[in-house]
Every structure is written in C-alpha cells, then in structure tokens.
Biopython code that builds the backbone (N, CA, C, O; Angstrom):
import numpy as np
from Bio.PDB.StructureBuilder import StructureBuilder

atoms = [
    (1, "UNK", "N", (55.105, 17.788, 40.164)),
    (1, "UNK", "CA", (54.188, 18.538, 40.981)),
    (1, "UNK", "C", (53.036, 17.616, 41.378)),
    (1, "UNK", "O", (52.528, 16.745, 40.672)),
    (2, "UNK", "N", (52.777, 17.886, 42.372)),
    (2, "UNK", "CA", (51.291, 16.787, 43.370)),
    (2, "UNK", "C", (50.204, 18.052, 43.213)),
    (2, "UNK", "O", (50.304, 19.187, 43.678)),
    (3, "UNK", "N", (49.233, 17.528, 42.477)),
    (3, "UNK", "CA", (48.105, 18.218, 42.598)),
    (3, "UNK", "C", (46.679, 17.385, 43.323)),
    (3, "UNK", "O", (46.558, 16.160, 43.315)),
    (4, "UNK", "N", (45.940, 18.087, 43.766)),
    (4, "UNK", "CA", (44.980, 17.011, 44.160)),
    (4, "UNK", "C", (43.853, 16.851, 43.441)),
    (4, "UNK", "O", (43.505, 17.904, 42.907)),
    (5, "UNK", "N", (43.007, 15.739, 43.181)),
    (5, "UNK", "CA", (42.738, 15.500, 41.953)),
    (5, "UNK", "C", (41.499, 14.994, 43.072)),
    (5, "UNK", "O", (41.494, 14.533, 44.213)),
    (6, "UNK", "N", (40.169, 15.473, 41.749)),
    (6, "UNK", "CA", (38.344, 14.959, 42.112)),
    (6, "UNK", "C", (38.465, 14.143, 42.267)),
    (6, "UNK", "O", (39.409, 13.617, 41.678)),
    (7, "UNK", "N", (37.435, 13.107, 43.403)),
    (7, "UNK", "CA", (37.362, 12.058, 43.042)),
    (7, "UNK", "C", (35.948, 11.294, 43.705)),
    (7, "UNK", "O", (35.786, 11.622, 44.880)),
    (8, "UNK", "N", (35.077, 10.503, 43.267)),
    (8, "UNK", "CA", (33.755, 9.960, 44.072)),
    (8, "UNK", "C", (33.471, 8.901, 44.838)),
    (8, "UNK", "O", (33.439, 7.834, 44.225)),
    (9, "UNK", "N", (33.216, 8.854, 46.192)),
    (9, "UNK", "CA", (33.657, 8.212, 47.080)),
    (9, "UNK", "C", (32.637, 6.573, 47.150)),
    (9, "UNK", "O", (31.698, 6.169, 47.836)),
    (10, "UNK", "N", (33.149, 6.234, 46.463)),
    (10, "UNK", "CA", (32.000, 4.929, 45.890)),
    (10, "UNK", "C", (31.819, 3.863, 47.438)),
    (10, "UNK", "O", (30.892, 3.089, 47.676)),
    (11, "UNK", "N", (32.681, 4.074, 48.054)),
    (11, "UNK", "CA", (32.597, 3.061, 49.404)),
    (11, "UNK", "C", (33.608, 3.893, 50.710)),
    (11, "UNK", "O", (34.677, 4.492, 50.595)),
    (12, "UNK", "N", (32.864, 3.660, 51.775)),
    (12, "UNK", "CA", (33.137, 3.730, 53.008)),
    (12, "UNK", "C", (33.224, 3.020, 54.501)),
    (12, "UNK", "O", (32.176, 2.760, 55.092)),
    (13, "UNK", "N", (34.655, 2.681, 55.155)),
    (13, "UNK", "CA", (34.520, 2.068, 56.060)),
    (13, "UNK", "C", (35.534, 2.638, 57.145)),
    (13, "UNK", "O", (36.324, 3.538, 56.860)),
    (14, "UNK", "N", (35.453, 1.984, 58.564)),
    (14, "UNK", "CA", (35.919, 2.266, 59.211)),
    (14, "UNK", "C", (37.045, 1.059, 59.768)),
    (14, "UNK", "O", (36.639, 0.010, 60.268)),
    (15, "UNK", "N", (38.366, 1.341, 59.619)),
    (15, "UNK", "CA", (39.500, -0.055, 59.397)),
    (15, "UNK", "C", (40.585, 0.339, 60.336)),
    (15, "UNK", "O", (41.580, 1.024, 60.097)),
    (16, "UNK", "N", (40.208, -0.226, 61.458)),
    (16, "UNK", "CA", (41.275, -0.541, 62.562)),
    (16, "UNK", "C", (41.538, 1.037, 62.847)),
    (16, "UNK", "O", (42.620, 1.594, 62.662)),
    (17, "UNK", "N", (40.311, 1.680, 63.350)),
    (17, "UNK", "CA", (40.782, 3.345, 64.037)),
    (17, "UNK", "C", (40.605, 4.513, 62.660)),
    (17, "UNK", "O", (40.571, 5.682, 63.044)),
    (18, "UNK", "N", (40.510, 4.343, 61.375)),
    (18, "UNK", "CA", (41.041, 4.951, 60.083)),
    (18, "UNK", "C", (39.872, 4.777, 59.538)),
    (18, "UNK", "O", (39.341, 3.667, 59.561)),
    (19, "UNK", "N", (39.385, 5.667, 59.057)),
    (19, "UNK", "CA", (38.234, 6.156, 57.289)),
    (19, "UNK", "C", (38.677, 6.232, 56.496)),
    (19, "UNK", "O", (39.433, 7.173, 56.257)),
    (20, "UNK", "N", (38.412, 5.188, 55.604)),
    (20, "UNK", "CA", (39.297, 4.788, 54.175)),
    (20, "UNK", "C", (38.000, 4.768, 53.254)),
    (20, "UNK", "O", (36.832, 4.575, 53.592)),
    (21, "UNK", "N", (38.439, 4.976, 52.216)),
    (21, "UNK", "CA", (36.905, 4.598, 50.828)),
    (21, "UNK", "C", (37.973, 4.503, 49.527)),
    (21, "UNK", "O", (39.110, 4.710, 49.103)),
    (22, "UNK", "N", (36.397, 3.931, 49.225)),
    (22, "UNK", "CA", (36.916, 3.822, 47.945)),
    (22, "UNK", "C", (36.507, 4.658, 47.097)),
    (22, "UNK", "O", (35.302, 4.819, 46.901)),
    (23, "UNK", "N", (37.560, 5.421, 46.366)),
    (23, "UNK", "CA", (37.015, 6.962, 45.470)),
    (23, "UNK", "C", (37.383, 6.402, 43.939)),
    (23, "UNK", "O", (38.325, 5.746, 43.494)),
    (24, "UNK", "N", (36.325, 6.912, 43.422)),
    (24, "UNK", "CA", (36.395, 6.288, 41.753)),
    (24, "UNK", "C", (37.200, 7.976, 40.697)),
    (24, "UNK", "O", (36.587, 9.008, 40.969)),
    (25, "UNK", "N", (37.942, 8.092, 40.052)),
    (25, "UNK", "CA", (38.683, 8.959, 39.586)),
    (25, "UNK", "C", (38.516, 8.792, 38.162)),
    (25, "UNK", "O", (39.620, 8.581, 37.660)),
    (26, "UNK", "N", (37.613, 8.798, 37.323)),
    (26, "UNK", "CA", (37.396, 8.490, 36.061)),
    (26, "UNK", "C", (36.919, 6.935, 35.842)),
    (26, "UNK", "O", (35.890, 6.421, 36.281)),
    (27, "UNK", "N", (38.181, 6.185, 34.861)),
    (27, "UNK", "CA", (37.958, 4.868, 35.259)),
    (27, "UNK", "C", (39.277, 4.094, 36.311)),
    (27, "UNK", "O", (39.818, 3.005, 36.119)),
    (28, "UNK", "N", (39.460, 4.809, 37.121)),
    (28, "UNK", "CA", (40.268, 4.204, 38.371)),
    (28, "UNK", "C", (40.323, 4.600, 39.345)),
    (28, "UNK", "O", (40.421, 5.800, 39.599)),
    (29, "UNK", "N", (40.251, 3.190, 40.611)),
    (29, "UNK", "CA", (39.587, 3.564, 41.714)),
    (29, "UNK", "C", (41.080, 3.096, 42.600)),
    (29, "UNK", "O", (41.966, 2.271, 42.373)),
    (30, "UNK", "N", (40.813, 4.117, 43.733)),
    (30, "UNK", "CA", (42.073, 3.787, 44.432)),
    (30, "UNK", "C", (41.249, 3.951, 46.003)),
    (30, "UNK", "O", (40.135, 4.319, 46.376)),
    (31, "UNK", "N", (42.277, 3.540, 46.527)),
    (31, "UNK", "CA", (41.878, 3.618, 48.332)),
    (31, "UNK", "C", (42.314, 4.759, 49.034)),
    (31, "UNK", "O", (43.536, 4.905, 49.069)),
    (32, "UNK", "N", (41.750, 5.450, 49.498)),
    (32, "UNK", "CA", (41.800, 7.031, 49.954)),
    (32, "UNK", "C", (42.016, 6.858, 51.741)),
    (32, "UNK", "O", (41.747, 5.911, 52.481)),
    (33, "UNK", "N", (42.436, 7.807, 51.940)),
    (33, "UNK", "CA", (42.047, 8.292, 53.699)),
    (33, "UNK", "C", (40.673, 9.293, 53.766)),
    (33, "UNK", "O", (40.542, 10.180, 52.922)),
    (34, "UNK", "N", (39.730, 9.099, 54.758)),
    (34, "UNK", "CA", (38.940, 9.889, 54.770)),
    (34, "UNK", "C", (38.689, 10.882, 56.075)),
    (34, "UNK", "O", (37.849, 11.701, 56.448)),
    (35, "UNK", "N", (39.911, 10.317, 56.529)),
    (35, "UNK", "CA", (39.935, 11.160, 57.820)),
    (35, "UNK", "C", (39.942, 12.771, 58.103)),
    (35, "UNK", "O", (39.099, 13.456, 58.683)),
    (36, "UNK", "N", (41.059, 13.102, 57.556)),
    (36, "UNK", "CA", (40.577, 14.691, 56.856)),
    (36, "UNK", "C", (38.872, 15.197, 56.849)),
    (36, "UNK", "O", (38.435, 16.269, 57.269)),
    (37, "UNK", "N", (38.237, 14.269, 56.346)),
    (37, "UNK", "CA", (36.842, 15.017, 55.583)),
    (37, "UNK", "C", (35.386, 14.143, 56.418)),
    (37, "UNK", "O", (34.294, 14.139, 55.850)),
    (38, "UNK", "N", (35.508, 13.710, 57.273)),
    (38, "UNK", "CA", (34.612, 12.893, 58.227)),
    (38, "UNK", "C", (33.243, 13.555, 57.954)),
    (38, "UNK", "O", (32.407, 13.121, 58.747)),
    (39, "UNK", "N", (32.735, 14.478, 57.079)),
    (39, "UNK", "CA", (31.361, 15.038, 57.219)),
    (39, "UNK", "C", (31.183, 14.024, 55.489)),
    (39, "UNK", "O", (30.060, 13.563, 55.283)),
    (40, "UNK", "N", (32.184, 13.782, 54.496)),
    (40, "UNK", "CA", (31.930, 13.240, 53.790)),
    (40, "UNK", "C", (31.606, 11.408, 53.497)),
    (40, "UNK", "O", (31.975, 10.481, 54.218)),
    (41, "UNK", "N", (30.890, 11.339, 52.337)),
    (41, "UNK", "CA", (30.066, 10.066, 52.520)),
    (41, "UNK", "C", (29.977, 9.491, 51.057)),
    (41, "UNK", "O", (30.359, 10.110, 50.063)),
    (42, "UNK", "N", (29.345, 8.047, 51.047)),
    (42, "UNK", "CA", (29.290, 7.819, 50.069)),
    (42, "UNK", "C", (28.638, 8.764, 49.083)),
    (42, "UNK", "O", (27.715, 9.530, 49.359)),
    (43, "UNK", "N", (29.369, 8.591, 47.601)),
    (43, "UNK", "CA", (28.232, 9.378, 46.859)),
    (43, "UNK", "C", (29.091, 11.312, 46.739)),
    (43, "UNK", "O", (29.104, 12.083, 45.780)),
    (44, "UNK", "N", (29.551, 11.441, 47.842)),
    (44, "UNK", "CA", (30.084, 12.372, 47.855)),
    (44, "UNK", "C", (31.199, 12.929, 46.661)),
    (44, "UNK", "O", (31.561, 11.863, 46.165)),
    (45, "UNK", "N", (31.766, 13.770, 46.102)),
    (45, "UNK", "CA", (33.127, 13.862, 45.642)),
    (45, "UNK", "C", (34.294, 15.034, 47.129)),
    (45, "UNK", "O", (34.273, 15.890, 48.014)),
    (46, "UNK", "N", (34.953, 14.248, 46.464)),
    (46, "UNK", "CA", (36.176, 15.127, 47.525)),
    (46, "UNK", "C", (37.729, 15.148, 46.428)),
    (46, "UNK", "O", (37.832, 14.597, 45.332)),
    (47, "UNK", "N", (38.893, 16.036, 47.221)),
    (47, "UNK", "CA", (39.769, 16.349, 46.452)),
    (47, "UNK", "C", (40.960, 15.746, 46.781)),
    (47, "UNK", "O", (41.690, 16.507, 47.416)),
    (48, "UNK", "N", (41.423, 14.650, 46.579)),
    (48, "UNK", "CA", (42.676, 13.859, 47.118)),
    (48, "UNK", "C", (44.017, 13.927, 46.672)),
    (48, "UNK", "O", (44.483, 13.631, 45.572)),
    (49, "UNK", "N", (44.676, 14.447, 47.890)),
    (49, "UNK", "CA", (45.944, 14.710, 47.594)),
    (49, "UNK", "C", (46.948, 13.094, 48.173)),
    (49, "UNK", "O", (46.560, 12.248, 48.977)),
    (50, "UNK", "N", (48.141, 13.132, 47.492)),
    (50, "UNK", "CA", (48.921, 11.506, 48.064)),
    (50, "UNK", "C", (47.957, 10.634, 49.339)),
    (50, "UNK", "O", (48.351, 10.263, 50.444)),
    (51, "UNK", "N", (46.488, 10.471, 48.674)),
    (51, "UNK", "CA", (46.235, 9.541, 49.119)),
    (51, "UNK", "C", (44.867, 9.642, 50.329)),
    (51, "UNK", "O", (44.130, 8.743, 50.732)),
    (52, "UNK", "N", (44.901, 10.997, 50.654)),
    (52, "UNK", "CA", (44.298, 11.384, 51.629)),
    (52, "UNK", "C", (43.469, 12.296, 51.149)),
    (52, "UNK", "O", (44.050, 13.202, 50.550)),
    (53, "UNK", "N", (41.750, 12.420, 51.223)),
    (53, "UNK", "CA", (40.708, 13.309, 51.229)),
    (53, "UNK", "C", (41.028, 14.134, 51.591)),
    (53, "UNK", "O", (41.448, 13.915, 52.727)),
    (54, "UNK", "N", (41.203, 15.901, 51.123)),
    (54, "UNK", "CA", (41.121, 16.679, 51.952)),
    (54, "UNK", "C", (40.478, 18.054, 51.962)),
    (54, "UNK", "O", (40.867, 19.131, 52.414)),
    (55, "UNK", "N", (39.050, 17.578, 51.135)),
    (55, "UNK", "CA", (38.371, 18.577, 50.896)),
    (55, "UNK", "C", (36.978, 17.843, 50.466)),
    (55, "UNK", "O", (36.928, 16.686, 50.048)),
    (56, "UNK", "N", (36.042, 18.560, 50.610)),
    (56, "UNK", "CA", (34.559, 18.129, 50.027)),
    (56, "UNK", "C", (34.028, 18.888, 49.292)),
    (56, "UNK", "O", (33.749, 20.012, 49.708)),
    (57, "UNK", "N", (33.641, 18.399, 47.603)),
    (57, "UNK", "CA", (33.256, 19.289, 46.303)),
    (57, "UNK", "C", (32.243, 19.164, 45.839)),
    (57, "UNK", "O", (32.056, 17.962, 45.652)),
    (58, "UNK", "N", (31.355, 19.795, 45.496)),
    (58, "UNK", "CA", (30.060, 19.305, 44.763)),
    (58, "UNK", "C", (30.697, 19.103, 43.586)),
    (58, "UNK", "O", (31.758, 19.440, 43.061)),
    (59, "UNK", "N", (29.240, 18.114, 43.185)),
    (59, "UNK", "CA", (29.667, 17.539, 41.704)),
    (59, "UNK", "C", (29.857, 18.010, 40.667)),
    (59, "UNK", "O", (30.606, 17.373, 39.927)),
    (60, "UNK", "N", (29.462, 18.900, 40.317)),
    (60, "UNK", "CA", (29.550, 20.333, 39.219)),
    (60, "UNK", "C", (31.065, 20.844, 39.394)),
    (60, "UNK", "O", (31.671, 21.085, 38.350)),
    (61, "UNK", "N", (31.580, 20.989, 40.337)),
    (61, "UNK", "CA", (33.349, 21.825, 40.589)),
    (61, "UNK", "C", (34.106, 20.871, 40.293)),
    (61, "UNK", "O", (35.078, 21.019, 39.552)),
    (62, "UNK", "N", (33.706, 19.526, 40.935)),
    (62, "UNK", "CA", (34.571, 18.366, 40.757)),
    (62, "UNK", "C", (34.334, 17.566, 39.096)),
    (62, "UNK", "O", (35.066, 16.615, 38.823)),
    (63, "UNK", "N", (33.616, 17.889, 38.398)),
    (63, "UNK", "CA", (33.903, 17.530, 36.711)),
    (63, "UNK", "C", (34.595, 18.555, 36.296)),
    (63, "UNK", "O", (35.324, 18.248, 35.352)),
    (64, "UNK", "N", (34.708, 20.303, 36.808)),
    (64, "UNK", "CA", (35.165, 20.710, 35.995)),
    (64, "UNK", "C", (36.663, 21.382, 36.135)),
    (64, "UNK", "O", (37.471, 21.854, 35.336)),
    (65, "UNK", "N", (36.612, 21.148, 37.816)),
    (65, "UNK", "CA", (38.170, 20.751, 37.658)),
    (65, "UNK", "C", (39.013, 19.502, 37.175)),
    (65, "UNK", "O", (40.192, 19.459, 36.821)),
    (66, "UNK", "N", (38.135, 18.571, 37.257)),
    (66, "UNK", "CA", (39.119, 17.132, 36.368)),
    (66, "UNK", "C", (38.723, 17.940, 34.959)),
    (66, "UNK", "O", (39.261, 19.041, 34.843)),
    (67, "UNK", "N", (38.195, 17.686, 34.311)),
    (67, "UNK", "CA", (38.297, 18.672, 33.086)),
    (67, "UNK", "C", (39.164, 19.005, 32.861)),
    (67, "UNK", "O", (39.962, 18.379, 32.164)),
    (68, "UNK", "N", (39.467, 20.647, 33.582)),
    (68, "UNK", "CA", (40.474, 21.298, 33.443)),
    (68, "UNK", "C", (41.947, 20.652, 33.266)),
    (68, "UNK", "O", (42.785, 20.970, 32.422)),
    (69, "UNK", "N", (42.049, 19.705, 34.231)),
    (69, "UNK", "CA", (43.808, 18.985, 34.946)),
    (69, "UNK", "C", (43.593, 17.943, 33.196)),
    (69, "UNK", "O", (44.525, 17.614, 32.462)),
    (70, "UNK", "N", (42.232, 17.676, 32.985)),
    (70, "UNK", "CA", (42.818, 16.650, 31.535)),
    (70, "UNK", "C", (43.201, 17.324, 30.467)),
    (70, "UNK", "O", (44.083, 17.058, 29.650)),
    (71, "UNK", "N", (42.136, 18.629, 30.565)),
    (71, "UNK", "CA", (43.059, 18.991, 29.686)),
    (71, "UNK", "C", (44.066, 20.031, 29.468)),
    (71, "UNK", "O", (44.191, 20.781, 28.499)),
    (72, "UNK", "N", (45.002, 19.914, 30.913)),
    (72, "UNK", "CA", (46.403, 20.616, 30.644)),
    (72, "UNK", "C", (47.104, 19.471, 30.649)),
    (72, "UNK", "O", (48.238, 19.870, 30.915)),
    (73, "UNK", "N", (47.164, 18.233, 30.520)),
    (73, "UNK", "CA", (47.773, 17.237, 30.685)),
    (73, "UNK", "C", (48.090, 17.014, 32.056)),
    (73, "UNK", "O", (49.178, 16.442, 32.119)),
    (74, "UNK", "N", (47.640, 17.207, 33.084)),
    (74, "UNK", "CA", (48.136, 17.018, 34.746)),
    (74, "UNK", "C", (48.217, 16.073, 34.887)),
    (74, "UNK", "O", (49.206, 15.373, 35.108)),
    (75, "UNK", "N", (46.198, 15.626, 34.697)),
    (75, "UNK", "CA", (46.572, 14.112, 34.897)),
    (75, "UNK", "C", (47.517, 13.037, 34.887)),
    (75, "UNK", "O", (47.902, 12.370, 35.848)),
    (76, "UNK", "N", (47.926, 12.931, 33.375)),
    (76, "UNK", "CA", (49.147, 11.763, 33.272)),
    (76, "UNK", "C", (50.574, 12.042, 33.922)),
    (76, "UNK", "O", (51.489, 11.220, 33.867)),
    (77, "UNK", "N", (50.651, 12.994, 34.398)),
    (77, "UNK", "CA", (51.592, 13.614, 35.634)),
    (77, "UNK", "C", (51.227, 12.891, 36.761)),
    (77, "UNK", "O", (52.055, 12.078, 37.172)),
    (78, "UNK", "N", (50.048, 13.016, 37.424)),
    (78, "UNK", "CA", (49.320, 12.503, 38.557)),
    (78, "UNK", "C", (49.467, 10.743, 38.463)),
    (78, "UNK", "O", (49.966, 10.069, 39.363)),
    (79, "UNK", "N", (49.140, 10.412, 37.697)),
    (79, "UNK", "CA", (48.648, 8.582, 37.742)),
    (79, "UNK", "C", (50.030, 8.012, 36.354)),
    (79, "UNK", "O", (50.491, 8.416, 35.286)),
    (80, "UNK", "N", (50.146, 7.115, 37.100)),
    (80, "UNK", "CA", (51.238, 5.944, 36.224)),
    (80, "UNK", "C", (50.441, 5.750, 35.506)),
    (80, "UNK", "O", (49.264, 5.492, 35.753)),
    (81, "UNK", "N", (51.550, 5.950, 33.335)),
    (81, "UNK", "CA", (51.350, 5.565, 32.459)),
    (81, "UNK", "C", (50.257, 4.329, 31.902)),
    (81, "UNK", "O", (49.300, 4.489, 31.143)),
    (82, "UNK", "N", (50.571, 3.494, 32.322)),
    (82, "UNK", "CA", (49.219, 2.526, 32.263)),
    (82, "UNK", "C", (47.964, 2.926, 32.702)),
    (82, "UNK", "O", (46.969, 2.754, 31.999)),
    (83, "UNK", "N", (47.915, 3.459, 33.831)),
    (83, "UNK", "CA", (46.347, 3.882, 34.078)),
    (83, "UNK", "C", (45.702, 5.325, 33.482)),
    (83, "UNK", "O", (44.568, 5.794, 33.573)),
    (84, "UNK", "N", (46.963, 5.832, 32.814)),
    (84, "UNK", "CA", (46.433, 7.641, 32.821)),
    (84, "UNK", "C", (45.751, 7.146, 31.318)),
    (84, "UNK", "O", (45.270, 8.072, 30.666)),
    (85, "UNK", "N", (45.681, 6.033, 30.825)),
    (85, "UNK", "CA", (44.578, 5.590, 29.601)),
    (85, "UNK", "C", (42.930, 5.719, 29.709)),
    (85, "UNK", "O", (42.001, 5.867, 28.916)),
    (86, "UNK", "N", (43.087, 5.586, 31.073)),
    (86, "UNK", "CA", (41.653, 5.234, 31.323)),
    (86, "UNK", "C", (40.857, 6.659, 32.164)),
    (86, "UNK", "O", (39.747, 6.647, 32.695)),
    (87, "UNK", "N", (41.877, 7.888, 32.069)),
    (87, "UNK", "CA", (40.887, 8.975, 32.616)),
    (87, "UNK", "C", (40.430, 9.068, 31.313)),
    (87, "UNK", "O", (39.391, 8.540, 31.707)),
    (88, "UNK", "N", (40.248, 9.219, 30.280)),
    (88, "UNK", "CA", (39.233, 9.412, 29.000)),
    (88, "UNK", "C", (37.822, 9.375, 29.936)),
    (88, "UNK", "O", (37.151, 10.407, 29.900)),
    (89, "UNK", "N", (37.424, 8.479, 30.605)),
    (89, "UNK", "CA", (36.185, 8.278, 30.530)),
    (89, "UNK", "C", (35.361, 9.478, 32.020)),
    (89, "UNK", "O", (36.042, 9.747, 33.009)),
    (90, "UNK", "N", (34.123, 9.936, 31.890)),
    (90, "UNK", "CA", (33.878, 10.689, 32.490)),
    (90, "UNK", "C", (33.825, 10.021, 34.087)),
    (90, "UNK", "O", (33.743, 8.850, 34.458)),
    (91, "UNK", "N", (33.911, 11.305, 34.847)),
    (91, "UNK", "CA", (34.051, 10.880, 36.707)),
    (91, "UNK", "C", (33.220, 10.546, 37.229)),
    (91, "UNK", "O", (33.316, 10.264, 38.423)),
    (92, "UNK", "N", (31.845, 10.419, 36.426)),
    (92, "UNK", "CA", (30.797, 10.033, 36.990)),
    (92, "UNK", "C", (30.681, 8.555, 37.548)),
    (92, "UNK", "O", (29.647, 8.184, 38.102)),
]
sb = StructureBuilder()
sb.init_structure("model")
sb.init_model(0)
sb.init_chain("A")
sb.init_seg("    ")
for serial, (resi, resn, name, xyz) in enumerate(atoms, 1):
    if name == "N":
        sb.init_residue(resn, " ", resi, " ")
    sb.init_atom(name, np.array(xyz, "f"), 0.0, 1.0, " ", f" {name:<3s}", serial, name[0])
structure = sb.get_structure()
C-alpha cells in the first residue's frame, strides 16, 4: 500500500519548467515534485505521495500523522529497509 507520508520542504527550485525541493522526512531527505502545491514554500510541510507534493499541512498535523504511520509500522512499508532506521528521529 502507498500512503503519503509528512514531509518539510527544506529547499526549493525551479528545474527546467518543474518545482522540485528538497523535503526532509525524519532523518531522510528525498527530492519531491512541487508542482501539485505551488502556494507551498520553504519551511513549509506537505504530504508526498510516489514522489510528488500533494497537499499542504501545518506542522502540528504533520508530526502527528508521521507519528501515527510510525507507529502502525507504515513507515518501513513506505521507505527501503536501510533507511526506515533513521525515521526514529523526530520530523523536525
């Protein structure tokens, strides 16, 4: 199952036509689409599904839905074995 998972948009640019950032997800950061969510910005959290922003969360909903997904085990569903080590640490 694909769930879409919090995440904080630590960097933003604009790359050949496309809004991409960089969203931090605990302790791992991946490269997002931000096209979906164009009102969002650095600093922001949003909810990324395979890859693509497609929602904008305040920060309070977005700890406590990662919360929630850690602890039904989603997460390590969501992210390859090696990295699902490093949601331990908070999304801030």
């Amino acid at each position: 199952m694909c769930l879409a998972i919090p995440g904080k948009i630590i960097a933003a640019v604009d790359c050949e036509n496309m809004r991409v950032g960089r969203v931090q997800f605990g302790g791992i950061v991946r490269q997002v689409s931000l096209d979906f969510v164009p009102e969002a910005d650095v600093g922001d959290y949003v909810m990324v599904h395979v890859g693509f922003a497609i929602s904008r969360v305040d920060a309070v909903e977005a700890e406590r839905t990662y919360k929630l997904l850690q602890e039904m085990g989603m997460l390590e569903q969501e992210l390859p074995p090696a990295e699902s080590e490093l949601t331990e640490s908070k999304l801030q």
